[in-house]
C-alpha positions as CSV (number, residue, x, y, z in Angstrom):
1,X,35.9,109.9,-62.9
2,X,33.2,111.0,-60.1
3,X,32.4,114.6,-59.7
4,X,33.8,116.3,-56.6
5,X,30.1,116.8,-55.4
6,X,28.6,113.6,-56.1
7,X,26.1,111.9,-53.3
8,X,27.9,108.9,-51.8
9,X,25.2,106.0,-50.0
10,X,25.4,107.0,-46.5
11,X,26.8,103.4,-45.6
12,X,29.7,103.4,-47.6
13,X,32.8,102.4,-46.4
14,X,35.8,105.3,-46.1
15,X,39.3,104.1,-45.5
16,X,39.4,105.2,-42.0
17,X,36.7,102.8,-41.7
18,X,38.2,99.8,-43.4
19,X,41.5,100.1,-41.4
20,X,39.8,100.3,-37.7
21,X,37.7,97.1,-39.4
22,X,41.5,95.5,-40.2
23,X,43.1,95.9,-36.8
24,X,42.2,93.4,-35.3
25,X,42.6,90.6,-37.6
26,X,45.9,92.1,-38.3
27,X,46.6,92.0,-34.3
28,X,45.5,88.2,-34.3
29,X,47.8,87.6,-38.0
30,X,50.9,89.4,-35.9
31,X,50.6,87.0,-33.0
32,X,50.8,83.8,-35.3
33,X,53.6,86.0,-36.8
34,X,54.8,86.5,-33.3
35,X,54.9,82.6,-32.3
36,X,58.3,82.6,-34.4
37,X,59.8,84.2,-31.8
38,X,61.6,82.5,-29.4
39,X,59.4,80.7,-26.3
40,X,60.3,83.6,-23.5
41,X,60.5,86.9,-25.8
42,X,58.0,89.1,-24.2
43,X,56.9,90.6,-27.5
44,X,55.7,87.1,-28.4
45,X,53.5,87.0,-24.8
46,X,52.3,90.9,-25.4
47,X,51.2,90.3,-28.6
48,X,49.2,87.2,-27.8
49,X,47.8,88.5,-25.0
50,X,47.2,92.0,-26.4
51,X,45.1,90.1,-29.0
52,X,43.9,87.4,-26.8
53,X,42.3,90.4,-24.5
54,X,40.7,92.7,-27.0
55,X,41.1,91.3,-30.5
56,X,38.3,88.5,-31.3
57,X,35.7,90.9,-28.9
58,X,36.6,93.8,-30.8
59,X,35.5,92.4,-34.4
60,X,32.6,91.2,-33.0
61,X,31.8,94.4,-31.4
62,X,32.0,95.4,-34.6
63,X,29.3,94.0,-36.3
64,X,27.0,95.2,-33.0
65,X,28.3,98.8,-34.0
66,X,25.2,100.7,-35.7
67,X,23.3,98.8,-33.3
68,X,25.0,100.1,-30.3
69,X,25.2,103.5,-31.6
70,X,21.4,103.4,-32.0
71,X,21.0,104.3,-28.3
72,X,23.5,106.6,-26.8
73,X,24.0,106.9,-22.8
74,X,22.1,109.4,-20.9
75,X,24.0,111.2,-18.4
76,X,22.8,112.2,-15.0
77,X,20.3,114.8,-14.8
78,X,21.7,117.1,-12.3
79,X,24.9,117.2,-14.0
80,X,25.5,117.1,-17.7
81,X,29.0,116.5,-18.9
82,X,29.3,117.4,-22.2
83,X,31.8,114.7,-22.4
84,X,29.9,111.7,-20.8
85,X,28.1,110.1,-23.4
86,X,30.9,109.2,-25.4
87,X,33.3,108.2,-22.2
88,X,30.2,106.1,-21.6
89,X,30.0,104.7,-24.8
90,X,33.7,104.3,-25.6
91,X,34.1,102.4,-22.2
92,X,30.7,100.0,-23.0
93,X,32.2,99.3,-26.0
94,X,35.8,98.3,-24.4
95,X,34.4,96.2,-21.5
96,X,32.0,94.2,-24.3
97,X,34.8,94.1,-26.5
98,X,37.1,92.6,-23.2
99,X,34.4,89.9,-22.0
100,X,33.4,89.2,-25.7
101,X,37.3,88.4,-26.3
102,X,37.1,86.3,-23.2
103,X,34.0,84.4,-23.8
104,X,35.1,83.4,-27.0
105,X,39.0,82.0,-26.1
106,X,36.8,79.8,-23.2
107,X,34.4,78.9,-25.8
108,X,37.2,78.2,-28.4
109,X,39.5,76.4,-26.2
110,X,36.4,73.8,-24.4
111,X,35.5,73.1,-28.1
112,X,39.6,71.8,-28.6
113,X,39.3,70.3,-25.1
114,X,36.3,68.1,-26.0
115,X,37.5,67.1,-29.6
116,X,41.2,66.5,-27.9
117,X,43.1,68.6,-30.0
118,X,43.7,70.8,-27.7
119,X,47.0,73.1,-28.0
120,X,48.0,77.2,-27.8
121,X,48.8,77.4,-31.1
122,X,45.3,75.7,-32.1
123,X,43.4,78.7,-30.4
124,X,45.0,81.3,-31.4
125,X,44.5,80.1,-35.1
126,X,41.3,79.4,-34.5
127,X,40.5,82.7,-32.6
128,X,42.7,84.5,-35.3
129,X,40.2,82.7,-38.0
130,X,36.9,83.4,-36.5
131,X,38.5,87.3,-35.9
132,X,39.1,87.6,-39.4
133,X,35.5,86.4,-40.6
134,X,33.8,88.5,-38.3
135,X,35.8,91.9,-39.8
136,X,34.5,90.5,-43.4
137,X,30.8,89.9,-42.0
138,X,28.4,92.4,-42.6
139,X,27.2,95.1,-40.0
140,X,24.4,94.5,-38.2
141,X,21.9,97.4,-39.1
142,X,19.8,99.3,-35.8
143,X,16.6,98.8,-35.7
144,X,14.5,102.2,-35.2
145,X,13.5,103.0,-31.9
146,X,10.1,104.5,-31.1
147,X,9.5,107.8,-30.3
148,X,7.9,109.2,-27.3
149,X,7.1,112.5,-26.0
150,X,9.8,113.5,-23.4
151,X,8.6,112.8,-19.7
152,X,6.2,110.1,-21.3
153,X,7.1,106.0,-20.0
154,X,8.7,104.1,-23.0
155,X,6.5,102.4,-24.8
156,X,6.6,98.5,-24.6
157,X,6.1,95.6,-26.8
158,X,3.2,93.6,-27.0
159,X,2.8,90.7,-25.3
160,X,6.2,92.4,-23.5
161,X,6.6,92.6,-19.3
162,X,9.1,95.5,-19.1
């Protein structure tokens, strides 16, 4: 029994956490579920594609998370939107999560291709596999970022060009 105002480690996992972490292995487990269905039921083609589109991008989005939190977008400087940086960053994470999902069935299915075991079914396990280990991986922690005064030019590497 814990008391009700004991200190938790700032990275621990809540259950809100571990379900958005589950979806979308669960998404690629319900379109091998979904294969079942007969050949031209359209819940068998919008599950796959749902998780074909978003699902194996999205877990490895994932593990980028703290990472890409690290930085958050600035917004213009004549107008500030209160609401901008997280549109910004909800979008940046969709689009990576989209080409990431992409990316990875091209990647997947070339790999089949070249060892001629090539089928749908093969890249969707395969896909729903890799998914699955990347919810169970480890988050990738952000590394601090330096600061500077405000107006100042970001400081740079050494040895860097930028």
């Amino acid at each position: 029994m814990t008391p009700q105002n004991a200190v938790t480690p700032q990275n621990a996992m809540t259950p809100q956490d571990l379900v958005i972490r589950m979806l979308p292995p669960f998404g690629g487990w319900l379109a091998l579920a979904a294969l079942a269905l007969p050949g031209g039921s359209p819940l068998r083609g919008a599950a796959v594609a749902v998780f074909l589109a978003v699902g194996p991008g999205a877990a490895l989005a994932g593990l980028c998370g703290p990472a890409l939190r690290a930085r958050r977008a600035e917004g213009p400087v004549e107008r500030r939107d209160a609401r901008f940086e997280r549109h910004s960053d909800l979008l940046e994470r969709l689009m990576l999560a989209v080409l990431l999902s992409i990316g990875a069935a091209m990647l997947v299915a070339t790999v089949l291709i070249a060892a001629q075991a090539f089928s749908g079914d093969r890249v969707l396990l395969t896909l729903t596999l890799l998914t699955t280990l990347a919810a169970f991986c480890p988050r990738l922690r952000a590394s601090p970022t330096p600061r500077t005064a405000p107006g100042a030019p970001p400081r740079t590497r050494k040895g860097s060009t930028l």
